[in-house]
C-alpha positions as CSV (number, residue, x, y, z in Angstrom):
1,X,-23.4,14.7,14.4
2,X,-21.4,11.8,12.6
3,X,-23.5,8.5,13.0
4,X,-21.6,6.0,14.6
5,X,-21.4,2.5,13.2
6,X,-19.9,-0.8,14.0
7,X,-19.5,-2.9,10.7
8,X,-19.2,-6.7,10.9
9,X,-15.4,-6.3,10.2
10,X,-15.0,-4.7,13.5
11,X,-17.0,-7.2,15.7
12,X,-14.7,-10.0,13.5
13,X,-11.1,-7.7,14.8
14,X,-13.1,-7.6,18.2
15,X,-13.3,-11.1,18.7
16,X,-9.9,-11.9,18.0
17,X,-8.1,-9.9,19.6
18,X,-9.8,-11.0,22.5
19,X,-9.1,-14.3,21.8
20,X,-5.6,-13.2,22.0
21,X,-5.7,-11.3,25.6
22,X,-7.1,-14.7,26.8
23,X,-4.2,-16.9,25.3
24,X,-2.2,-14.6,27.5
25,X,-3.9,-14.8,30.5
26,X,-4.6,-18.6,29.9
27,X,-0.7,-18.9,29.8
28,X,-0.7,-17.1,33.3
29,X,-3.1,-19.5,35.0
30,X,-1.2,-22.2,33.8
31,X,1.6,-20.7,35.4
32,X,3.7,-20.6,31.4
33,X,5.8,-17.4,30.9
34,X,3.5,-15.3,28.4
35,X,4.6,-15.6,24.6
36,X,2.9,-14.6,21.2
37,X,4.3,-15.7,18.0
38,X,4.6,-13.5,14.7
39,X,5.9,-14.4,11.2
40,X,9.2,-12.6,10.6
41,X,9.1,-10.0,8.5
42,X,12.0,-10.0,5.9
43,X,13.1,-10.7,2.8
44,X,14.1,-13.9,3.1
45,X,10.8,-14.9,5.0
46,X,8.7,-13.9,1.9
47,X,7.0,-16.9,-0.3
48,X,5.0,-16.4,-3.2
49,X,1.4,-17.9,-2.7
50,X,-0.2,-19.9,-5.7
51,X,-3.4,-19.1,-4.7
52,X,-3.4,-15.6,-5.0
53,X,0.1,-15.1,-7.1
54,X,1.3,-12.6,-4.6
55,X,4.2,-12.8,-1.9
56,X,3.2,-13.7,1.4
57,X,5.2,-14.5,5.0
58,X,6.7,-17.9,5.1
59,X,6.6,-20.6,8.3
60,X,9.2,-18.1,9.7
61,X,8.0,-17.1,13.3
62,X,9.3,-14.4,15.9
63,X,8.2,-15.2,19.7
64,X,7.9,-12.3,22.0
65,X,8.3,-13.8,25.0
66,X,8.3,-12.5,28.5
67,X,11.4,-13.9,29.7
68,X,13.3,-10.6,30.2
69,X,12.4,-7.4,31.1
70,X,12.0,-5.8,27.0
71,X,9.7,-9.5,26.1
72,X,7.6,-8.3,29.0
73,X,7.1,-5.3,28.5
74,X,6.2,-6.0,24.9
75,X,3.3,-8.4,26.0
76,X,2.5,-5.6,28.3
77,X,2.0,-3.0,25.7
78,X,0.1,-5.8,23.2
79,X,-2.7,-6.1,26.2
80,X,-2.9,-2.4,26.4
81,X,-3.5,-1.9,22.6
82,X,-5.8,-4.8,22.4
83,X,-7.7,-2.9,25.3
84,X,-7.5,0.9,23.3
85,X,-9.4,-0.9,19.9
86,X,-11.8,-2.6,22.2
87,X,-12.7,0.8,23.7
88,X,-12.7,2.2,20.0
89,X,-14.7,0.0,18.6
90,X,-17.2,-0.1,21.0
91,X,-17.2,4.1,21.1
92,X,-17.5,4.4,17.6
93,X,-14.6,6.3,17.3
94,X,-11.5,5.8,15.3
95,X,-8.0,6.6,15.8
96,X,-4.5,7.4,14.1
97,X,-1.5,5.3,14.5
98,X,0.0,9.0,16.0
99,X,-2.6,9.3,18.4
100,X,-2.2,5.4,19.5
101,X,1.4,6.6,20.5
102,X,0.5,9.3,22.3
103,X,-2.4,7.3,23.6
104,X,0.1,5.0,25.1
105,X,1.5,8.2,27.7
106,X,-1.1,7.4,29.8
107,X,-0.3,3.3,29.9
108,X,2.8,4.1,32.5
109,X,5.1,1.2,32.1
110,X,3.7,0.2,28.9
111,X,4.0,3.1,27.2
112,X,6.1,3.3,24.1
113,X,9.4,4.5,23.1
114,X,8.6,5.8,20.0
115,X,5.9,5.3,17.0
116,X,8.2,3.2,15.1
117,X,7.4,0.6,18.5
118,X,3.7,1.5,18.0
119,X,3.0,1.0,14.9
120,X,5.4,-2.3,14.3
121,X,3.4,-3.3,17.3
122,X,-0.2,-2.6,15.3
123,X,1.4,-4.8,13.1
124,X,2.0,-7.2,14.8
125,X,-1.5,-7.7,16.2
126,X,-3.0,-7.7,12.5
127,X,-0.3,-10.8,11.6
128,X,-1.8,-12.6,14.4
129,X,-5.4,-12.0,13.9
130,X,-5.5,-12.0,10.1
131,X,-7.4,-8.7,10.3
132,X,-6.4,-5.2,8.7
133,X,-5.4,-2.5,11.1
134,X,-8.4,-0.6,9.5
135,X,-11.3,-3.1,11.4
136,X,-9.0,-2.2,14.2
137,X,-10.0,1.3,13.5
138,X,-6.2,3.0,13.5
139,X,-5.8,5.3,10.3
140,X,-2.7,6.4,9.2
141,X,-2.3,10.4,9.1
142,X,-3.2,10.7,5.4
143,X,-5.3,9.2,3.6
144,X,-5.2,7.7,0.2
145,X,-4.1,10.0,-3.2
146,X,-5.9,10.9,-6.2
147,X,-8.3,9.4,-8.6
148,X,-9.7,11.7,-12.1
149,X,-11.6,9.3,-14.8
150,X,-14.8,8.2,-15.3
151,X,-15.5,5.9,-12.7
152,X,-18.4,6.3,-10.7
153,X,-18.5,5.5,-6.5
154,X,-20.4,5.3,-4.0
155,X,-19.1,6.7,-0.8
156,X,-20.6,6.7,2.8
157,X,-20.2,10.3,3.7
158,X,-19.2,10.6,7.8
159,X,-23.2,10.7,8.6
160,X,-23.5,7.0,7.4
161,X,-25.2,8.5,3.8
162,X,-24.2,7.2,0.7
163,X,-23.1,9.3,-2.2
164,X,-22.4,8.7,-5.7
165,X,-19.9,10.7,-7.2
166,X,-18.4,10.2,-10.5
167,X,-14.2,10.9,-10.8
168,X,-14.5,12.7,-13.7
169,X,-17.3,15.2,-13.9
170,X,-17.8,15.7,-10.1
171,X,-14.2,16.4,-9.0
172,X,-12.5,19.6,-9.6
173,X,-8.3,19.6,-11.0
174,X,-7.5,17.8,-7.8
175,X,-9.6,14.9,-8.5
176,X,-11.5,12.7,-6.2
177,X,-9.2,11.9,-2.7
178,X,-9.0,8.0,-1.8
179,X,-9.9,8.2,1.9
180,X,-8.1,6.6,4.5
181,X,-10.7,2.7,4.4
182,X,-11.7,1.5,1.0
183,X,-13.4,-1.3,2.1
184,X,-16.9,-2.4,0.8
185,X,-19.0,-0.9,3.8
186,X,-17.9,2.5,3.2
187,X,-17.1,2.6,-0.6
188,X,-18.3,1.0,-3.4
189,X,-17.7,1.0,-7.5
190,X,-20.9,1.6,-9.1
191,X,-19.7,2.4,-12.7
192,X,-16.7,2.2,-14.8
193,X,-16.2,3.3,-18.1
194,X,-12.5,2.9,-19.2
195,X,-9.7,0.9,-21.3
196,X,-7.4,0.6,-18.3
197,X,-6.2,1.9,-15.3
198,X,-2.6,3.7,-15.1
199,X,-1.3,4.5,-11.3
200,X,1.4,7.2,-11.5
201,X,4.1,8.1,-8.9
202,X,5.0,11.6,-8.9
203,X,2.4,14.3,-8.5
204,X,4.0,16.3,-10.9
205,X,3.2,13.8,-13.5
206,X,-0.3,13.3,-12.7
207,X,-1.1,17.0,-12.8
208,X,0.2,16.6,-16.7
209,X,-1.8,13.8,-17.9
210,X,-4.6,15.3,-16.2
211,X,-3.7,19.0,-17.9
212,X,-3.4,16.9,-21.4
213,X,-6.5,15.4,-21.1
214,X,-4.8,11.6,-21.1
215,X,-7.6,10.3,-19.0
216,X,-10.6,11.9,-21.6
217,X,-8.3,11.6,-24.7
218,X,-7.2,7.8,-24.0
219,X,-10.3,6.2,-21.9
220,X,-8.0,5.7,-18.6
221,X,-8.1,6.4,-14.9
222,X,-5.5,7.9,-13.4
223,X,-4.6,6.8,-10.0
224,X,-1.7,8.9,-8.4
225,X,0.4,6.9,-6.0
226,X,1.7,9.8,-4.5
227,X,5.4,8.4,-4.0
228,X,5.3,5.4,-1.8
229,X,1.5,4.3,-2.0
230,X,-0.5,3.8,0.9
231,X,-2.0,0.8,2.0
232,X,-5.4,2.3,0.6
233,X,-4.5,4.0,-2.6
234,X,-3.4,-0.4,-3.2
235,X,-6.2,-1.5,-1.7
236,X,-8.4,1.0,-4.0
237,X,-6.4,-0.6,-7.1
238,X,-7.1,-3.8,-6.4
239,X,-10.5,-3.8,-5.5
240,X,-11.1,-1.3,-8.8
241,X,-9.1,-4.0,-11.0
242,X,-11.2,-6.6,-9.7
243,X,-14.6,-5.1,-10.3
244,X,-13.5,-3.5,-13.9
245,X,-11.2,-6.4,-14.9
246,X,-9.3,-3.7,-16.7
247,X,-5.5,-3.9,-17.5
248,X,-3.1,-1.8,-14.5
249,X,0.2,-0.3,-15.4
250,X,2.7,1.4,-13.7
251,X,4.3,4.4,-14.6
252,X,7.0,5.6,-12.1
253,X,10.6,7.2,-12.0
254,X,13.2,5.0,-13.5
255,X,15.1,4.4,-10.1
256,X,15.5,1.2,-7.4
257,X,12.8,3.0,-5.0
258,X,10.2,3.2,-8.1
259,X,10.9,-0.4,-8.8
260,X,9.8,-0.9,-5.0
261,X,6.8,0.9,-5.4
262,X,5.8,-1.5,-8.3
263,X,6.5,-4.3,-6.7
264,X,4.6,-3.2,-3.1
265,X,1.3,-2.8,-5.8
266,X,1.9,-5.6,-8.1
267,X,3.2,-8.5,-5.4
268,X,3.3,-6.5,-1.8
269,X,5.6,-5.2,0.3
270,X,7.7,-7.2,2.7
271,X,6.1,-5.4,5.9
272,X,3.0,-5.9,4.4
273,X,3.0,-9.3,3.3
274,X,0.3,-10.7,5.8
275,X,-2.4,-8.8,3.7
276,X,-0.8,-8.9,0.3
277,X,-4.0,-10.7,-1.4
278,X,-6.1,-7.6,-0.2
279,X,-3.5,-5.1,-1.2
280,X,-1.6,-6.5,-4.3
281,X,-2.6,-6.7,-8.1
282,X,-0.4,-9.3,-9.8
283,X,-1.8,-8.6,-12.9
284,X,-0.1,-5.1,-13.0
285,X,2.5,-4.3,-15.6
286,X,5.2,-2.2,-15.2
287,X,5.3,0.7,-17.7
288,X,8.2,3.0,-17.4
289,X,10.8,4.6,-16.8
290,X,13.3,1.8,-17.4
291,X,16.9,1.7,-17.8
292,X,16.7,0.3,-21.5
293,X,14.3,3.9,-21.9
294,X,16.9,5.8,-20.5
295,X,19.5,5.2,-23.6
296,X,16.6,4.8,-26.2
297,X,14.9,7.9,-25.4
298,X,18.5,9.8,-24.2
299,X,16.8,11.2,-21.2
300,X,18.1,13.5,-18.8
301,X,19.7,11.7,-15.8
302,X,21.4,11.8,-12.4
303,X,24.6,9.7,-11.2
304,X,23.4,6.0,-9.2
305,X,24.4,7.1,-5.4
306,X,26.4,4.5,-3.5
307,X,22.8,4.1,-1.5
308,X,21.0,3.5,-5.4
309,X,23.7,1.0,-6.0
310,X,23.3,-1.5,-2.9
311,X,19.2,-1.3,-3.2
312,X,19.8,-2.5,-6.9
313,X,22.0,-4.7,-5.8
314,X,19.5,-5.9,-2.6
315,X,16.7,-6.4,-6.0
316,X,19.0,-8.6,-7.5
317,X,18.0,-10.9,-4.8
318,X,14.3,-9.8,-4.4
319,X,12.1,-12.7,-5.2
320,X,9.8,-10.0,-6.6
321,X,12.3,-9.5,-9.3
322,X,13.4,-12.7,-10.3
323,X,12.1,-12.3,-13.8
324,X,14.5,-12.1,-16.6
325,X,13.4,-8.9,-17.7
326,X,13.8,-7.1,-14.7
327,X,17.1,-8.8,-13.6
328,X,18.1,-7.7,-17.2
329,X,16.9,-4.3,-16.2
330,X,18.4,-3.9,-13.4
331,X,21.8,-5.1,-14.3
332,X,21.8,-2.6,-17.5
333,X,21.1,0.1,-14.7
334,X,24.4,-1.2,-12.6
335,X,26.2,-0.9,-15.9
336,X,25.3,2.3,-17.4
337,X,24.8,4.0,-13.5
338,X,21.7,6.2,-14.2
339,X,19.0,6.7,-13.2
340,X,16.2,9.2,-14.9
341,X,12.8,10.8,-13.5
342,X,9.6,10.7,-15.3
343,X,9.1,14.2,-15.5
344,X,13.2,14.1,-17.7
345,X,10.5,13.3,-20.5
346,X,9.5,16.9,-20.8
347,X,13.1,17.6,-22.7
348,X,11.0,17.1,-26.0
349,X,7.8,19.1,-24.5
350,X,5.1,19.0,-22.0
351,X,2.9,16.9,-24.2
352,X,5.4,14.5,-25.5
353,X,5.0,12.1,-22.5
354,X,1.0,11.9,-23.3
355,X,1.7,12.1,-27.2
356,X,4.3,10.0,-27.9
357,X,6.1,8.3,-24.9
358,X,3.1,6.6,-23.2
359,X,1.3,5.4,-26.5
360,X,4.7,3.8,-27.9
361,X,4.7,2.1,-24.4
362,X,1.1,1.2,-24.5
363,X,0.9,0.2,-27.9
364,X,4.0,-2.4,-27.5
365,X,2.0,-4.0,-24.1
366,X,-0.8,-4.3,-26.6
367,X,-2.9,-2.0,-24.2
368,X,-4.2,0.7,-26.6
């Protein structure tokens, strides 16, 4: 049977949300109408922190107030969920944010609409205790993606024993599968023997420079992002930058969402922003597909949708892309109304992208 363990984390997520079901009922004795107050989280609430050169929330707050009947109901629902973790964490046990919402059947009054309510909700209680939802114990429904290089961790198994096992030689084509918490209690990097670390978005792509040998042929791990990356396929980045100090770069579709998932691993997503220094890697380069690549290398490409035109538009205006090059970028894109996939590279070959595409790239970033 699985051991169960409490780590520190928890007890820490424990204690704090506590403190926050006693602010409510303090506010009850005192005969105040209950209210909790959480940063707002958009685009124009975003700052970027010197400290840790990532964007955070600004001094923009939201108050959830119990002055009508949705406020209440709200507050309601927060003591419920603070209640739910308590009972986790205590149990052992651990929980998806699916399972929260259906969870929440059984709360009457309080239960929730929908998941989208839910999980906004989870969110909300990690703003206001500057804790992860993970020392909450709440999962999301996958895990992390896939990791093949040599890089060796150690892994608590789900009997509390620790395992080493190394990317490249214990992992079949698949490669090794991020799980779900990254944190130091459950996984640790023992060993790491590479030049730098390249995260890929498509799985497509990944199965390539895995079938080339890029990884073996070039010294480099390769971390697939699996489209929109989850919270801890970033976290694993950044927490494997920071032990290896090696270089991260990008490689992604050449389209508005792509440039979004670069910017949720280099500087953090906007509904993430509360725990951008534990989930972003400043220090990660973008590497391709770009615009300017699109006429240089004449790649196959599709039409900018009306949709592709207002989000490059929307970037424009992204802090996260004030840069000259990428407002240059982005504006060539508006002109030229392309956009190209990373996979358009095999119109010369399947081993042009590992032969010639990504060491030009490379070599100009002075990474190989």
């Amino acid at each position: 049977m699985a051991k169960k363990q409490k780590f520190k984390e928890n007890q820490e997520a424990q204690f704090r949300l506590k403190k926050i079901a006693e602010y409510i009922y303090g506010q009850l004795r005192n005969e105040e109408v209950p209210h909790l107050e959480v940063s707002s989280r958009t685009k124009n609430n975003i700052v970027l922190s010197k400290d840790h050169k990532v964007w955070v929330y600004g001094s923009d707050q939201v108050t959830r107030s119990a002055k009508d009947l949705g406020g209440a109901t709200n507050i309601l629902r927060s003591l419920y969920t603070v209640n739910f973790i308590d009972e986790m964490i205590n149990s052992g046990k651990s929980s998806t944010l699916r399972e929260m919402y259906y969870i929440s059947e059984g709360w009457e009054k309080a239960k929730f609409p929908s998941q989208d309510e839910s999980n906004r909700l989870a969110e909300d209680l990690e703003i206001i205790t500057k804790c992860m939802r993970e020392d909450f114990k709440l999962r999301p429904e996958e895990d992390g993606a896939r990791v093949i290089g040599d890089v060796t961790i150690e892994e608590m198994n789900r009997k509390g024993l620790k395992k080493k096992i190394n990317c490249k030689d214990d992992v079949g084509d698949s490669g090794y599968g991020i799980p779900y918490n990254v944190e130091k209690e459950k996984l640790k990097f023992k060993n790491v023997n590479a030049k730098f670390i390249i995260a890929i978005e498509t799985g497509g792509m990944f199965d390539r420079l895995a079938e080339n040998g890029f990884d073996e042929g070039h010294n480099a791990i390769l971390v697939h992002l699996k489209g929109q990356p989850a919270r801890s396929t970033r976290r694993f980045i950044k927490r494997l930058h920071h032990y290896s100090k090696l270089p991260v770069v990008l490689f992604t579709d050449g389209d508005p969402w792509s440039y979004r998932i670069y910017a949720s691993v280099a500087y953090g997503a906007i509904k993430t922003a509360h725990i951008s220094e534990y989930l972003a890697t400043p220090e990660a380069i973008y590497l391709g597909i770009t615009p300017s690549d699109i006429i240089n290398y004449d790649l196959p490409n599709d039409k900018l949708t009306d949709q592709d035109v207002n989000a490059l538009k929307s970037e424009l205006s992204d802090p996260r892309f004030s840069s000259s090059t990428w407002k240059s970028e982005i504006k060539l894109q508006l002109k030229i109304k392309k956009k190209s996939e990373q996979q358009a590279l095999a119109k010369y070959g399947l081993d042009y992208v590992t032969e010639t595409y990504l060491p030009e790239k490379l070599q100009e970033i002075n990474i190989i």
